[in-house]
C-alpha positions as CSV (number, residue, x, y, z in Angstrom):
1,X,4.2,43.6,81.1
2,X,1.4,46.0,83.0
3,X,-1.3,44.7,84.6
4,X,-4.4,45.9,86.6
5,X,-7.7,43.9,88.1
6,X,-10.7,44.6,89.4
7,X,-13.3,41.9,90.9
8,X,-17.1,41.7,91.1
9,X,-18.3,40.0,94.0
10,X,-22.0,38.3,92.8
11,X,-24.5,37.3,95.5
12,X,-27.5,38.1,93.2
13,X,-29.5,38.4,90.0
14,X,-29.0,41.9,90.9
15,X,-25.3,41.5,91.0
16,X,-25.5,39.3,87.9
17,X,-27.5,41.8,86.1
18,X,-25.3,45.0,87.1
19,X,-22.1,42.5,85.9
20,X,-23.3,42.1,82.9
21,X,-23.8,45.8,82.2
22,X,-20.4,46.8,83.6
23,X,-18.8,44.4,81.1
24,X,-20.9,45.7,78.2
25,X,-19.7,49.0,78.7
26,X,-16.0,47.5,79.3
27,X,-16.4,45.7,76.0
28,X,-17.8,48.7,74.1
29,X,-14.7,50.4,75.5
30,X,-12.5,48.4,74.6
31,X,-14.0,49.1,71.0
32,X,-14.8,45.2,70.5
33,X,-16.7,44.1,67.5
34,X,-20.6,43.5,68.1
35,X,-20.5,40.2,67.0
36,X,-17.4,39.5,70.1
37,X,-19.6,41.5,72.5
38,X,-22.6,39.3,72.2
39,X,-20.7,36.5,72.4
40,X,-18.6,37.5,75.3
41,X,-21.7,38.8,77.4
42,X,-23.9,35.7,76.1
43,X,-21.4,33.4,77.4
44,X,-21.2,35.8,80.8
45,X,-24.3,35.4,81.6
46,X,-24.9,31.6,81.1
47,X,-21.6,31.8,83.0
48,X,-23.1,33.5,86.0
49,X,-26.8,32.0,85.9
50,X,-24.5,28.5,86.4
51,X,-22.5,30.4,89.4
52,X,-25.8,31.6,91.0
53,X,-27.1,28.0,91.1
54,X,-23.9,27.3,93.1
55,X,-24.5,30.3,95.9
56,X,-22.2,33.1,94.0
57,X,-19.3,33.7,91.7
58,X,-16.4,36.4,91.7
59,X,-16.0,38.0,88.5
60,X,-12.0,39.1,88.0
61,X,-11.3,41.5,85.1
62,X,-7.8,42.1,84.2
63,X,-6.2,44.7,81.9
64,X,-3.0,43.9,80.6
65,X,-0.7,45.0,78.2
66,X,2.6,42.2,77.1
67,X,4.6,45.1,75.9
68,X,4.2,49.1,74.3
69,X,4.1,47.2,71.1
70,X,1.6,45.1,71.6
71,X,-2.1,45.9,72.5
72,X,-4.3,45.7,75.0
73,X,-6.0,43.0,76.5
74,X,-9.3,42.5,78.6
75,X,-9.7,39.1,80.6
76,X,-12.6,38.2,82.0
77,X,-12.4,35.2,84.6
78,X,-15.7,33.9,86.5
79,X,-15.1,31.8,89.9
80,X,-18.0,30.0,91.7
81,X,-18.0,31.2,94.9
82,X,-21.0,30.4,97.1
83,X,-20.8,27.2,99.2
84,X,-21.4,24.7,96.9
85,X,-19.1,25.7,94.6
86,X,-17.3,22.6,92.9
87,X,-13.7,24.3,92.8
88,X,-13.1,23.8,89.2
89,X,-11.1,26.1,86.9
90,X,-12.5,29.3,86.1
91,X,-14.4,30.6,83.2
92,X,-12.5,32.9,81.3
93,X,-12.8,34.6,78.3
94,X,-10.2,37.6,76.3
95,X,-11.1,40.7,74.7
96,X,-8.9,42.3,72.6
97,X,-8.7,46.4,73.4
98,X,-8.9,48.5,70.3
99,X,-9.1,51.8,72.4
100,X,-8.1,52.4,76.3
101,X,-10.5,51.4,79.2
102,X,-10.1,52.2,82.6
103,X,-10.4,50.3,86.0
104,X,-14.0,50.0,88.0
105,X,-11.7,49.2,91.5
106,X,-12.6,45.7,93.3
107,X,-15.5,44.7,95.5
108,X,-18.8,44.9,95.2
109,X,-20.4,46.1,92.1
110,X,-22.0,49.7,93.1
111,X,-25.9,49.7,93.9
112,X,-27.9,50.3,90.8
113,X,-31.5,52.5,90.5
114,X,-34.0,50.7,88.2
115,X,-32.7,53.3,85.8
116,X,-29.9,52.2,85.3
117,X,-30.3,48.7,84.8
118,X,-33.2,49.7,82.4
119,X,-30.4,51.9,80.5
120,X,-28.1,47.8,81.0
121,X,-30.9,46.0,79.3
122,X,-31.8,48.7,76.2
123,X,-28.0,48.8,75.8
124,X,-28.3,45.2,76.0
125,X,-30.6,45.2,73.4
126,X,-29.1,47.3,71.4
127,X,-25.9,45.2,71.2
128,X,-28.3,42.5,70.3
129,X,-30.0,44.2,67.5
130,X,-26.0,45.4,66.7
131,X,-25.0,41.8,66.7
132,X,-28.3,40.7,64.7
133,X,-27.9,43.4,62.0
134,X,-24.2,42.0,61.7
135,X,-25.4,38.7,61.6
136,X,-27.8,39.5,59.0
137,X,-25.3,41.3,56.9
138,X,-23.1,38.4,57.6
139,X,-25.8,35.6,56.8
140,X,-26.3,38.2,53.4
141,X,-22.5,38.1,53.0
142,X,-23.0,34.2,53.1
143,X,-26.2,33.6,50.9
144,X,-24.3,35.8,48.2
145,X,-21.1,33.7,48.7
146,X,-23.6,30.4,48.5
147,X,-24.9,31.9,45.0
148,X,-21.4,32.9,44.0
149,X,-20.5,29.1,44.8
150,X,-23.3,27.6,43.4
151,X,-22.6,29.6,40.0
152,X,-19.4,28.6,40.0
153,X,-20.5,25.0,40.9
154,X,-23.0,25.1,37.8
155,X,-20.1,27.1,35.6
156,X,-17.8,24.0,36.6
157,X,-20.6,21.3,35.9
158,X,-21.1,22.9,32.3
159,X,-17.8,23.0,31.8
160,X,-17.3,19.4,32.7
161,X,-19.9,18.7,30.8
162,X,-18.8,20.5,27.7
163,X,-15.3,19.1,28.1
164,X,-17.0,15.5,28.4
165,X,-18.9,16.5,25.5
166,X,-15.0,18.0,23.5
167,X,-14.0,14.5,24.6
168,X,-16.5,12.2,23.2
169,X,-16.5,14.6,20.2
170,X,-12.5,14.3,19.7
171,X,-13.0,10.4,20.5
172,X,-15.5,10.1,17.1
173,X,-13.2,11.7,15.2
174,X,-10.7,9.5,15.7
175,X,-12.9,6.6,15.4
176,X,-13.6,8.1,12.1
177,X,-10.4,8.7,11.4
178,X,-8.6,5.3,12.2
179,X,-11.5,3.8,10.2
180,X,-11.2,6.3,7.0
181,X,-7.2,5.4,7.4
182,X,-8.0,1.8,7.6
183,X,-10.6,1.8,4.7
184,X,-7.9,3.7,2.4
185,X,-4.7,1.4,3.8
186,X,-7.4,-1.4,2.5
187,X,-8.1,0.1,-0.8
188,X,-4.5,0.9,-1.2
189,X,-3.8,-2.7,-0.8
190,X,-6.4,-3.9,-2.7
191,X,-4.8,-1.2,-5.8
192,X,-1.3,-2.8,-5.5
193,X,-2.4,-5.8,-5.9
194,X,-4.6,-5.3,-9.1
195,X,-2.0,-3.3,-10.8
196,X,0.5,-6.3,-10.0
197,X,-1.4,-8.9,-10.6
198,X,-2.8,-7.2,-14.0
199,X,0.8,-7.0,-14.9
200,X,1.2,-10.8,-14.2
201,X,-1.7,-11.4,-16.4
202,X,-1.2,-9.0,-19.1
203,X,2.7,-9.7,-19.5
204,X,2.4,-13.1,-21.1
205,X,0.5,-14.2,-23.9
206,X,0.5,-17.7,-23.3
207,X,-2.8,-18.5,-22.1
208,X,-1.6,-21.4,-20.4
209,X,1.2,-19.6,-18.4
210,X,-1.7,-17.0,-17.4
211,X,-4.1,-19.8,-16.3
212,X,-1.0,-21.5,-14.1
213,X,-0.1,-17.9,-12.6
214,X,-3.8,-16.7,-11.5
215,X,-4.3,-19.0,-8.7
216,X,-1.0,-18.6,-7.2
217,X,-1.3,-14.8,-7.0
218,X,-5.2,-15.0,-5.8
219,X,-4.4,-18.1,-2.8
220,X,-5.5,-17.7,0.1
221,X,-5.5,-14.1,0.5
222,X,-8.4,-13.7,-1.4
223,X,-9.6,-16.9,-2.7
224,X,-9.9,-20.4,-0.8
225,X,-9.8,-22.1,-4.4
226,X,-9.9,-20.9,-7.6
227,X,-11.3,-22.6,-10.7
228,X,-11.0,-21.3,-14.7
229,X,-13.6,-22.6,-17.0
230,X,-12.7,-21.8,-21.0
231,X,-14.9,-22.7,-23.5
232,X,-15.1,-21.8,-27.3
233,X,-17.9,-20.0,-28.9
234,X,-19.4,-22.7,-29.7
235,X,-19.9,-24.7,-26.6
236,X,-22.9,-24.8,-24.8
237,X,-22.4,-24.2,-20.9
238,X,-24.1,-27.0,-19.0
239,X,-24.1,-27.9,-15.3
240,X,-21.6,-31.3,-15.4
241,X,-19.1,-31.2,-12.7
242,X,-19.5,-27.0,-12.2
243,X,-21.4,-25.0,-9.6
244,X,-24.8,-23.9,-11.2
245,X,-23.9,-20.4,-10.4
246,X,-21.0,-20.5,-13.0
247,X,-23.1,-21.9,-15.5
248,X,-25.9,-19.3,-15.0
249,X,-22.9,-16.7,-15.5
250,X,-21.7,-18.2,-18.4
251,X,-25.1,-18.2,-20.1
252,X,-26.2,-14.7,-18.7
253,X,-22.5,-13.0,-18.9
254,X,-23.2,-11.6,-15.7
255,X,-21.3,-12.1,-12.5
256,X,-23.0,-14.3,-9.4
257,X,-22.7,-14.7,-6.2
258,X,-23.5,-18.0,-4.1
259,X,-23.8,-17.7,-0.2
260,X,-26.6,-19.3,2.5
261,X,-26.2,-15.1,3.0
262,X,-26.3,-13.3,0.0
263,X,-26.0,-9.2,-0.8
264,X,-23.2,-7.5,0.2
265,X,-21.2,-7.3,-3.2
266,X,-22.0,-4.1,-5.7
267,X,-22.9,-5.1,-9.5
268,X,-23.2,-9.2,-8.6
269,X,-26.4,-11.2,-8.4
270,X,-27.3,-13.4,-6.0
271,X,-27.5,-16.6,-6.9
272,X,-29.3,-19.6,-4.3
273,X,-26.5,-22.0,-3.4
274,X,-27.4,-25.7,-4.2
275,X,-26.7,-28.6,-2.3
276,X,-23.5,-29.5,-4.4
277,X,-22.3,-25.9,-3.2
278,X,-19.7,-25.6,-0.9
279,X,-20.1,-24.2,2.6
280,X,-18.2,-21.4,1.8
281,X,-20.0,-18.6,-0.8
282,X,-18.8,-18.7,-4.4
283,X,-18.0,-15.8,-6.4
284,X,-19.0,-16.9,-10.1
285,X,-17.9,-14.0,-13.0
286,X,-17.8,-14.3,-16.7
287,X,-14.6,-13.8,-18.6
288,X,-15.6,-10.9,-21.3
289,X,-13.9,-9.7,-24.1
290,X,-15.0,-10.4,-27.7
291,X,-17.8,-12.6,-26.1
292,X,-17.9,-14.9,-23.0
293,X,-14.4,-17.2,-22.9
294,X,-15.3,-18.5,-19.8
295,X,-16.1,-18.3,-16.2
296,X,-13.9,-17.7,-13.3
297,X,-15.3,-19.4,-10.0
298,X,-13.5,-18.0,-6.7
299,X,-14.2,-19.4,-3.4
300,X,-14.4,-17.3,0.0
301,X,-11.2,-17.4,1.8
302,X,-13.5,-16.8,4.8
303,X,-17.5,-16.4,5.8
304,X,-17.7,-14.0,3.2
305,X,-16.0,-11.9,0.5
306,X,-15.5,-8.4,1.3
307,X,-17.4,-5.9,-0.5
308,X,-14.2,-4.3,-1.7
309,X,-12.2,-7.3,-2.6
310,X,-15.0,-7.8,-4.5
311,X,-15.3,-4.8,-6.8
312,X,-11.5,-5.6,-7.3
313,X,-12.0,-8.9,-7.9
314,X,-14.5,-8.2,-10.6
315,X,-12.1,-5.9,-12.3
316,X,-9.2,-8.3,-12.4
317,X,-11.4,-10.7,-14.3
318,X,-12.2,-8.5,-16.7
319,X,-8.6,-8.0,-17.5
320,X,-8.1,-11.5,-17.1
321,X,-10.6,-11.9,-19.9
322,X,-8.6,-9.3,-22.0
323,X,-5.2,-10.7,-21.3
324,X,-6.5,-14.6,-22.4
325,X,-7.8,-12.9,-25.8
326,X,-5.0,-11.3,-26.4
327,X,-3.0,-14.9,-25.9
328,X,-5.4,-16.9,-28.0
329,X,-5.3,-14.4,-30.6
330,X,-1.7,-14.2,-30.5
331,X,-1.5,-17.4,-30.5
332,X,-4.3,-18.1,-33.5
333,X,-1.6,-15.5,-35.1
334,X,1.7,-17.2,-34.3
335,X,0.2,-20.7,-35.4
336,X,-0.8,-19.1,-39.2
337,X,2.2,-17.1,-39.4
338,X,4.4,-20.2,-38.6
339,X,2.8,-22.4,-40.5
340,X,3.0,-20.2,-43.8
341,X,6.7,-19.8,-42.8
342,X,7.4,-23.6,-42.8
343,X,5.7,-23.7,-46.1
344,X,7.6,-21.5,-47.3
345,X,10.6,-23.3,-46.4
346,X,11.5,-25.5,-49.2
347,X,13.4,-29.0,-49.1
348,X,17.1,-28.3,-49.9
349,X,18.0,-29.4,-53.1
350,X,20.7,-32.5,-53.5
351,X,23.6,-31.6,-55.5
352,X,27.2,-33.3,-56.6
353,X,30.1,-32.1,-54.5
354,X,28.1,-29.9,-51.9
355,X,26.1,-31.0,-49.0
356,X,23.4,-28.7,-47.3
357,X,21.7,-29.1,-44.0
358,X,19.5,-26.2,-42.4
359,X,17.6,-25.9,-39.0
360,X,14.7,-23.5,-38.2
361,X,13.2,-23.1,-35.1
362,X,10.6,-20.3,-34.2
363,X,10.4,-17.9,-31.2
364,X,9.7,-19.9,-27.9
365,X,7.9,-16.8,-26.8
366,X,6.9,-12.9,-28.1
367,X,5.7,-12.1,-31.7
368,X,8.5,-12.5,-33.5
369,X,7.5,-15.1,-35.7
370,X,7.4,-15.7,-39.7
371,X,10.6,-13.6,-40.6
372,X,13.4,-15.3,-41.1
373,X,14.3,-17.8,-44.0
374,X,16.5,-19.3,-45.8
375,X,16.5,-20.7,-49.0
376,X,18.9,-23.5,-51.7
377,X,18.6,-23.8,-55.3
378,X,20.6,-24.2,-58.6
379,X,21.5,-22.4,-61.2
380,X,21.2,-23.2,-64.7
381,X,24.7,-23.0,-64.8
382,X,25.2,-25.6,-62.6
383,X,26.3,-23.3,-59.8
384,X,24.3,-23.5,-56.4
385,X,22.7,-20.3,-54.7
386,X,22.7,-20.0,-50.9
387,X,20.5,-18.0,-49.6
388,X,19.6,-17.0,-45.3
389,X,17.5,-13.6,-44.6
390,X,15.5,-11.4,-41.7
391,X,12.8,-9.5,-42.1
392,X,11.8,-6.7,-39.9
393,X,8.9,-6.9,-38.4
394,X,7.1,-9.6,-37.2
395,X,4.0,-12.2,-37.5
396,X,2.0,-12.8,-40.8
397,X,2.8,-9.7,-42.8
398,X,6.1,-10.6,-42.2
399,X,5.9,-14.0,-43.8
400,X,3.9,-12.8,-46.6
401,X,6.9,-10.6,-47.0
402,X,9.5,-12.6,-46.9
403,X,7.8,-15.3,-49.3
404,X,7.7,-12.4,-51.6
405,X,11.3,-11.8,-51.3
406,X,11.7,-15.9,-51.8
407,X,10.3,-15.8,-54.7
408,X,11.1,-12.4,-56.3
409,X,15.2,-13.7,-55.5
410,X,14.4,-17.0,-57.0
411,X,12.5,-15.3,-60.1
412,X,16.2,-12.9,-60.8
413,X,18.7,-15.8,-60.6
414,X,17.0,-17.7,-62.9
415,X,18.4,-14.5,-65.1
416,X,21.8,-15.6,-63.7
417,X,22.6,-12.3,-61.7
418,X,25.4,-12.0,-59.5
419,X,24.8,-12.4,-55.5
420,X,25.4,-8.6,-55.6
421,X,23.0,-7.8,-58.6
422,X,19.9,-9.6,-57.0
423,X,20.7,-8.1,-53.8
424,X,20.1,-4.9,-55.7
425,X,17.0,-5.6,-57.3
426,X,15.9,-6.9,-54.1
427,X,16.8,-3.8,-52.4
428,X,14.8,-1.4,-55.5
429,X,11.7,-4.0,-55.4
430,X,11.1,-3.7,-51.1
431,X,11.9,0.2,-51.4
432,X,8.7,0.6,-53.7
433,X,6.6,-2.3,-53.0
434,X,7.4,-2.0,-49.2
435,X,8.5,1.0,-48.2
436,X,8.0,0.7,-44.6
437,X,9.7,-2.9,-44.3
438,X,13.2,-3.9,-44.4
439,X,14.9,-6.8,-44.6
440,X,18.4,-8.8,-44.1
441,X,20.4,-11.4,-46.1
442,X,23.3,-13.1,-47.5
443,X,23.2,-14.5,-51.0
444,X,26.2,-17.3,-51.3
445,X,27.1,-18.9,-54.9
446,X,28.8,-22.0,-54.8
447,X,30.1,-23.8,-57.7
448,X,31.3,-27.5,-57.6
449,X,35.1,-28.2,-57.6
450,X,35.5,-24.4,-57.7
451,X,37.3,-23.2,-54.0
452,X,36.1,-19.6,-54.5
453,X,33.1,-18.5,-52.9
454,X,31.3,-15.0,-54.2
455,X,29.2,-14.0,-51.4
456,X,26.9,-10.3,-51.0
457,X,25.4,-9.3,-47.6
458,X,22.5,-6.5,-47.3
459,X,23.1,-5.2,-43.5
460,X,23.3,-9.2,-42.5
461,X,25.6,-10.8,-40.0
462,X,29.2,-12.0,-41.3
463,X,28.9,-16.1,-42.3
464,X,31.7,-18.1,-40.6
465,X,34.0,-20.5,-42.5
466,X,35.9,-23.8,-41.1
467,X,38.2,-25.3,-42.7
468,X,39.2,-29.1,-42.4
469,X,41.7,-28.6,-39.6
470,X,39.8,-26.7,-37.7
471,X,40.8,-23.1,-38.6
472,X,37.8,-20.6,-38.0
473,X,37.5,-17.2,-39.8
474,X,34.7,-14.7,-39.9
475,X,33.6,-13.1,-43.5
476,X,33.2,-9.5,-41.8
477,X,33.5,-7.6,-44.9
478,X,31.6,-4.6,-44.2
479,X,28.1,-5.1,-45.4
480,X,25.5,-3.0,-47.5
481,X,22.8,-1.3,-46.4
482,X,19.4,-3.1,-45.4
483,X,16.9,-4.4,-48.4
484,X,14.4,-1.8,-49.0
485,X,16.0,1.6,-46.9
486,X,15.3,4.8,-48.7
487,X,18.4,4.8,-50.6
488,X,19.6,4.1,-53.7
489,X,22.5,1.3,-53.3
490,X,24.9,-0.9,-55.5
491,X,25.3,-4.0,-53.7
492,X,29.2,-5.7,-54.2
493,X,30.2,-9.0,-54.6
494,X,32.8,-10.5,-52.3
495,X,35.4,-14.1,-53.4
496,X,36.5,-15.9,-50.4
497,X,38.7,-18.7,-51.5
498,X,38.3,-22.3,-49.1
499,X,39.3,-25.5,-49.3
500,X,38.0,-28.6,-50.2
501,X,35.6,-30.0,-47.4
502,X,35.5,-26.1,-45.7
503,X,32.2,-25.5,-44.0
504,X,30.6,-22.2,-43.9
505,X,27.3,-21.2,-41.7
506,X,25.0,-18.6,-42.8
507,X,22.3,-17.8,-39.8
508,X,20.3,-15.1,-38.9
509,X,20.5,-13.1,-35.8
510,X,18.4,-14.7,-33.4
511,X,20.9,-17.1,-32.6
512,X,24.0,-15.2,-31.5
513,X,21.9,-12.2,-30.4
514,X,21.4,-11.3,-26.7
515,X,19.7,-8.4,-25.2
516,X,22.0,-8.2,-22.3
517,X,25.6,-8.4,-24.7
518,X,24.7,-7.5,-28.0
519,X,25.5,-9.1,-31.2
520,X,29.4,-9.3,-31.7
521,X,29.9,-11.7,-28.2
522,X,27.4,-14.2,-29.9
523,X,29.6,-14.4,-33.1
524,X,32.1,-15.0,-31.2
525,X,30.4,-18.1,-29.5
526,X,29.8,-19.3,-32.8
527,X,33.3,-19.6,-34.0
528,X,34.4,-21.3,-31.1
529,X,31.6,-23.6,-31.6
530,X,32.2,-24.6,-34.8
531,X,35.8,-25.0,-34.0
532,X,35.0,-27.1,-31.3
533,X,33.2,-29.6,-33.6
534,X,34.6,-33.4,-33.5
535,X,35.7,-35.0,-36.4
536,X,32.9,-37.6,-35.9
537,X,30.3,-34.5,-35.7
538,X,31.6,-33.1,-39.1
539,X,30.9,-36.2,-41.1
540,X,27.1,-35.6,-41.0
541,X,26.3,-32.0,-41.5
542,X,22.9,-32.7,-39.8
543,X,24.4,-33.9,-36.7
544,X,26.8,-30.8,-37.4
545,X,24.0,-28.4,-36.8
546,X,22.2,-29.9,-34.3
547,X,25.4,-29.7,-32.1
548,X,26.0,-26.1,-33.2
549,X,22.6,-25.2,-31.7
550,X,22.9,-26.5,-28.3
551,X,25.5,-24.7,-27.3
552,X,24.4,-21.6,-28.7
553,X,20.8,-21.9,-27.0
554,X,21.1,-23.0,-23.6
555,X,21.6,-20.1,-22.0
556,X,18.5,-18.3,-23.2
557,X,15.0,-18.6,-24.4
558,X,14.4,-17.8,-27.8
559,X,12.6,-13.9,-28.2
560,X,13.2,-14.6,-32.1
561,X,13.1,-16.9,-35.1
562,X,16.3,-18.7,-35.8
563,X,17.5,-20.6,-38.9
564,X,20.8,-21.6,-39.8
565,X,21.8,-23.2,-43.3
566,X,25.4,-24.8,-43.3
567,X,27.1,-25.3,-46.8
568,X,29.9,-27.9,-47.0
569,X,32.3,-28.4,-50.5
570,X,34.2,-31.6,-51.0
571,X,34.3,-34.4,-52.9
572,X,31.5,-36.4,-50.9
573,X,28.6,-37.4,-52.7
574,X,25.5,-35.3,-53.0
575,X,22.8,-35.6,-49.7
576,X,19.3,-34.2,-49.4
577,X,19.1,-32.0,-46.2
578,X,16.1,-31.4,-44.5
């Protein structure tokens, strides 16, 4: 490291004066900034004016240099040094040389003219003005900065604010959203459960089933209670023990709506609750179809009904309505139909070595009603016809059809035709009378003491014989074609040859037919059944059929007419079937 000092001895303002100028020039020698000059000289001189107070100060500047690499350095150390100097630390203060200065020598600084220290305090100035003009560029420099911030400052508030804004923005839409998702969630519910409770409804036509299965498909998700008022055409709807809301619907046919609230539901009026009312509102509409059949009262499952259970709700009753006409008019239907049947169904004639019993029973359920029969009556030869048959097709055309057949079969044996030969006038009558019907049957001709059988079938299920022990055979002799196809057929007698006291069962196919297994399995279960009989069963050929049936039966409900005519030879006396 070099180094090299010089000191200024300062006894005066003089001294202080000619100080200060010596270090300006030193500091604008060294190539310092203006702004370090001005502070470095306007800390020297508070420096010295403090020094003066004290009697003097000795002013030590030292040039030194760490090492060729490194650049110069000025330091500038100020030491009271009159008599009442307080002997603290020095003031010092380091300029950094930018270009090469050279040593004043020590002592006392040289004697000034006024000149000179004239030239000291214009240079002074100058640095001042210098250091002012940096300052100003500086403060410049600053207020630009400051604007530059403050832009930014504003830039980043609009941005927040526009991001605030994106935010509440993005925060409605999915407000909107979740409440668009929850409103369709709702009327996809609300959907399902029309479509299945319309299928409920619709599926049955037993009005009475439909009236039992309503309520348990509407409680408590959308009704408290539920009440179903039918009344005929004829009846006048009065207040008695209903709400007056459902009686105003009834007489109006339009659908109301009871609340201390009301409004809120599309398409229903408001009705004013009365003091019988219940606390919860009342949702009173008029079964329509062919006219008003009645009034279906729902009660809130809550405060209120929701607007757009409500619209639902009012659709389901109007397929309600539907679904109960259909029933009663099925029903209306079924009744006639079944009651011409049973008309139909003649007493079984009581004859000398034969006895007959027969059994019909009608569908439990479906429109398969009024087309089966069956059918006993002598010959004038003494022989006796048996007679069982189907027709397709169902309800009271059906059994207009098949009294037809009754009586068109009963009309050609009085002409004593074979089994076969009425079969086939049977078959030539349907095909032009009836084209689009057909029909099933068996025609069986009995004669007293004789143990052959002659038997025809048109497309009909085989008849099953039992003899006395027991022994069970099936007559499945291929049969003809149905009554009445488009096709010109020759029917053909069968013989079967039984024994005294034999039994044989004609039936149609409703009772060994199944959906689920088909026709053949159910023949089957009739054989074993009627080998299965007791002795004590056999002697009364009503008790014979009745335990034929329950076996057969059980299982299943009946989707179709059944009869079933038994035939028995022997030697017992005649007996009147029913």
């Amino acid at each position: 490291m070099t180094t090299a000092s010089d000191v200024w001895h300062i006894t005066s303002v003089s001294d202080a004066a000619r100080a200060r100028t010596a270090a300006a020039r030193l500091a604008a020698a060294a190539g310092a900034p203006a702004l370090e000059r001005a502070r470095f000289l306007t800390a020297l001189t508070q420096r010295l004016r403090h020094c003066l107070a004290q009697g003097g100060a000795d002013v030590v500047v030292t040039t030194e240099q760490p090492s060729p690499d490194t650049e110069r350095r000025v330091r500038v150390d100020v030491r009271p040094a009159g008599p009442s100097a307080d002997g603290g630390p020095p003031w010092q203060f380091t300029l950094t040389c930018h270009r090469p200065v050279e040593q004043t020598g020590t002592g006392h600084l040289a004697d000034a003219d006024g000149t000179e220290l004239a030239e000291g305090l214009l240079a002074a100035d100058e640095e001042t003005a210098a250091a002012l003009d940096r300052l100003d560029e500086l403060e410049e420099l600053v207020r630009f900065h400051r604007e530059e911030l403050h832009q930014t400052n504003q830039g980043v508030l609009a941005l927040h604010a526009e991001l605030d804004a994106a935010s509440r923005a993005q925060r409605e839409l999915l407000d909107a959203e979740r409440v668009a998702r929850t409103e369709a969630e709702n009327a996809r519910r609300l959907l399902t459960f029309l479509t299945t409770a319309s299928a409920v409804v619709t599926t049955s036509l037993d009005h009475e089933d439909i009236l039992r299965r309503l309520p348990r498909l509407l409680v408590p998700d959308y009704a408290d209670h539920v009440d179903i008022w039918l009344f005929d055409e004829e009846e006048v709807p009065h207040h008695g023990e209903r709400p007056a809301a459902a009686v105003t619907a009834a007489r109006t046919g339009r659908p109301q709506h009871a609340a201390d609230h009301p409004g809120g539901l599309p398409g229903v009026e408001d009705h004013p609750p009365s003091v019988l009312s219940p606390t919860r509102p009342l949702l009173c509409v008029p079964l329509t179809a062919r006219g008003v059949l009645g009034v279906l009262t729902l009660t809130a499952p809550g405060p209120r009904f929701d607007p757009d259970t409500g619209v639902m709700l009012l659709e389901l009753a109007r397929r309600l309505a539907i679904a109960l006409d259909n029933a009663r008019r099925y029903e209306q239907h079924r009744d006639t139909a079944e009651a011409l049947q049973r008309a139909q169904l003649t007493e079984l004639p009581a004859c000398q070595g034969m006895s007959l019993a027969a059994r019909y029973l009608p569908a439990t359920h479906g429109l398969n009603i009024g087309g089966d029969w069956y059918d006993a009556f002598t010959q004038p030869d003494g022989s006796v016809l048996a007679v069982i048959g189907d027709v397709t097709g169902h309800g009271l055309r059906a059994a207009v059809i098949m009294g037809q057949l009754r009586t068109a079969l009963r009309a050609y044996a009085v002409e004593g035709d074979s089994p076969a030969r009425i079969l086939t006038r049977l078959h030539h009558m349907l095909r032009h009378q009836q084209p689009e019907l057909y029909a099933t049957a068996v025609i069986a001709r009995f004669r007293p003491g004789d143990t052959e059988v002659v038997w025809a079938a048109a497309g009909h299920p085989p008849a099953v014989v039992r003899s006395p022990e027991g022994e069970v055979r099936i007559l499945d002799t291929k049969p003809g074609v149905m009554l009445g196809v488009p096709l010109a057929y020759e029917y053909e007698d069968h013989v079967v040859r039984i024994q005294p006291g034999s039994t044989v069962a004609l039936y149609t196919d409703g009772l060994v037919e199944r959906r689920a297994h088909g026709i053949d399995p159910g023949i089957d279960r009739l054989a074993h059944a009627l080998a299965a009989l007791s002795p004590a069963e056999l002697e009364d050929l009503d008790a014979c059929a009745d335990s034929l049936l329950k076996p057969m039966l059980h299982d299943s409900e009946r989707d179709d007419d059944i009869c079933l005519l038994l035939c028995r030879t022997g030697p017992e006396e005649a007996q009147s079937c029913r």
